[in-house]
N, C-alpha and C positions, 0 to 999 in steps of 0.2 A: 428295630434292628439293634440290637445286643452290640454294644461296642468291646472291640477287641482289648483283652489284657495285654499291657506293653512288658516287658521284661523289669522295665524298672519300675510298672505297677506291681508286678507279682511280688518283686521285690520290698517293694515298701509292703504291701497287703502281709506278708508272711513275716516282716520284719517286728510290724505293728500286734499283730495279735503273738506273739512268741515273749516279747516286751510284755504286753499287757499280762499274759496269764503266767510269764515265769520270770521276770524281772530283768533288768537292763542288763547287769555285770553275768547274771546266768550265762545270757544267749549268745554268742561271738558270732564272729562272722562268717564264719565257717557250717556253721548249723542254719543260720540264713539261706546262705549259699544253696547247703543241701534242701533242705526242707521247702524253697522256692526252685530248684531245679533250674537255677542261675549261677551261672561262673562267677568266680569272685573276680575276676578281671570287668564284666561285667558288671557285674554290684559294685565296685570300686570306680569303674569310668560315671554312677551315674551318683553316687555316692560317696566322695573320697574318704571318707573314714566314718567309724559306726556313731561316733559324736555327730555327725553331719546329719545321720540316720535318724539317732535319736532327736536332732532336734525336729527335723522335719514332724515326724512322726508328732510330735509333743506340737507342734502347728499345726498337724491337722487335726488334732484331739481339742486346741481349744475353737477350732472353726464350727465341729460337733458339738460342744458342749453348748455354744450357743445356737447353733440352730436349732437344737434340741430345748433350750429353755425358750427360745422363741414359738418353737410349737406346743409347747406346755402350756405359753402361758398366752398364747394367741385371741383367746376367747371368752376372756376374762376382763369384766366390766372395772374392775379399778384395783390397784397397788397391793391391797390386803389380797385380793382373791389371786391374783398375779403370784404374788409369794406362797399362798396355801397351796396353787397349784402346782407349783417347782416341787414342794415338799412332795405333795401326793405322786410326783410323777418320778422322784429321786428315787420313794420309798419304794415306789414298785419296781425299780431299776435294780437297788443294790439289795434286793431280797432275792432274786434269780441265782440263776447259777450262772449265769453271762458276765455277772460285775466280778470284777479283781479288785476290785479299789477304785484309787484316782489315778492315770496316767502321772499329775503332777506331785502328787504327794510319794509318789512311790519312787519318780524321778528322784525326789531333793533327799529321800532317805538312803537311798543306794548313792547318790553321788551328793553329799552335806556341805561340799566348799562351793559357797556364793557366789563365787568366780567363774565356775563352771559352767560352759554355756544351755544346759541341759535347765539347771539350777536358776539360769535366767529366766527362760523361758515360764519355767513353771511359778517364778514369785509373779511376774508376769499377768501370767493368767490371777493367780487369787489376789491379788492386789484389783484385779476389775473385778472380781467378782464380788471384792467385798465394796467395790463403790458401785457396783449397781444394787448391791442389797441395799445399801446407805439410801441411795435414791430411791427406791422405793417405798422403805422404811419413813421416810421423808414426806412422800407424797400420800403415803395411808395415814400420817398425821400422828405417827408415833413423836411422844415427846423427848424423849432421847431417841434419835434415829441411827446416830451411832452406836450409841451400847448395843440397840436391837440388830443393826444389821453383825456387829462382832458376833453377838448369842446366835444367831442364825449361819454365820461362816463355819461356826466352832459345830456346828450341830450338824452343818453339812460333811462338812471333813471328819468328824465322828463316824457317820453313819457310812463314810467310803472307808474310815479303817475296819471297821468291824465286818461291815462284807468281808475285807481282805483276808482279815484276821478267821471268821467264824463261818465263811461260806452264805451260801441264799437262807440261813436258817440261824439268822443275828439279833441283835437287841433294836437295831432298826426300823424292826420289823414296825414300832410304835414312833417312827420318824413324822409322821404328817402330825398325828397329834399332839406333840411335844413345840412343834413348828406354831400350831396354832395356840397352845397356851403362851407361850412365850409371842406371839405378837397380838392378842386380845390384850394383853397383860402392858405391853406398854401404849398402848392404845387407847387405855382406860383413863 
C-alpha cells in the first residue's frame, strides 16, 4: 500500500528538488507554495521560515548521502575497494543529467557567512566526510591517511562542481580512475 503524501511531504519533496536544480536564494516561498500546490499558511505552520526549510532539506540530503555510500560500498571486501567503489558509484551519479552538484557545496556558495545555519549544516556534513575518508584511508594502510583522504574530498567536491558547472557531460566523467591512482599511489 502506497503511503499517502502529507502536505508538508509535498512541501518539502517540491522544496527539495527546486533547491537542488535552481539554487536556494532563486526559489522563495511563494514558487514553493505554487509549484507544491500548498498554502503558504500552510508551508509556514509546518515550516516557519525557508532557512528552517533549507536546513531540513540539507538533513535530509546528508541522511541520503550516506545511505547511499553505505550501499556503494556494502559489498566490498576491505577499505581500498570501499573507497574505489564510492568513486565508481559518485562518477556514475554526477555524469547523469539528475546531479546539480552538491546540496552542500551549493548551500555554503549561495549563503558564505559561517554563521548561517544552512552553512552549518553543510561544514557539518564534509567535515564527516572527510573523517570517514581519513578512516578508511587509514585502515587500506595508506601512509599518510590524511593527505589521501584530503586528495579524495578535493576530488569529490571537484567532481560535484563540474557536474554543476558543465552538466552530465563533465571532466568527471574520468572520476573513478583518478580516485584509484591517487590511492594505489599512497598505498605504495
Amino acid at each position: 500500500m502506497k503511503k499517502e503524501v502529507t502536505p508538508k511531504d509535498q512541501v518539502f519533496q517540491t522544496a527539495g528538488k527546486l533547491f537542488y536544480q535552481h539554487g536556494y536564494r532563486a526559489i522563495g516561498v511563494d514558487t514553493i507554495a505554487a509549484e507544491s500546490g500548498i498554502g503558504k499558511m500552510t508551508l509556514y505552520r509546518h515550516y516557519p521560515s525557508k532557512d528552517d526549510l533549507i536546513v531540513a532539506y540539507l538533513k535530509d540530503s546528508d541522511e541520503l548521502f550516506w545511505k547511499n555510500f553505505e550501499e556503494l560500498t556494502k559489498n566490498t571486501p576491505s577499505a581500498r575497494e570501499k573507497l574505489l567503489a564510492f568513486f565508481v558509484g559518485l562518477q556514475e551519479y554526477v555524469t547523469t543529467p539528475a546531479c546539480y552538484g552538491c546540496p552542500f557545496l551549493n548551500v555554503a556558495t549561495e549563503y558564505p557567512e559561517t554563521d548561517y545555519a544552512g552553512h552549518q549544516v553543510a561544514i557539518e556534513h564534509k567535515q564527516t566526510v572527510r573523517a570517514r575518508f581519513r578512516q578508511m584511508a587509514k585502515e587500506a594502510g595508506a601512509k599518510k591517511p590524511d593527505i589521501l583522504a584530503d586528495q579524495l574530498f578535493l576530488l569529490m567536491d571537484g567532481a560535484y562542481m563540474a557536474s554543476r558547472m558543465f552538466g552530465a557531460e563533465n571532466p568527471a566523467a574520468h572520476l573513478a580512475e583518478a580516485a584509484r591512482v591517487l590511492i594505489d599511489s599512497a598505498l605504495e
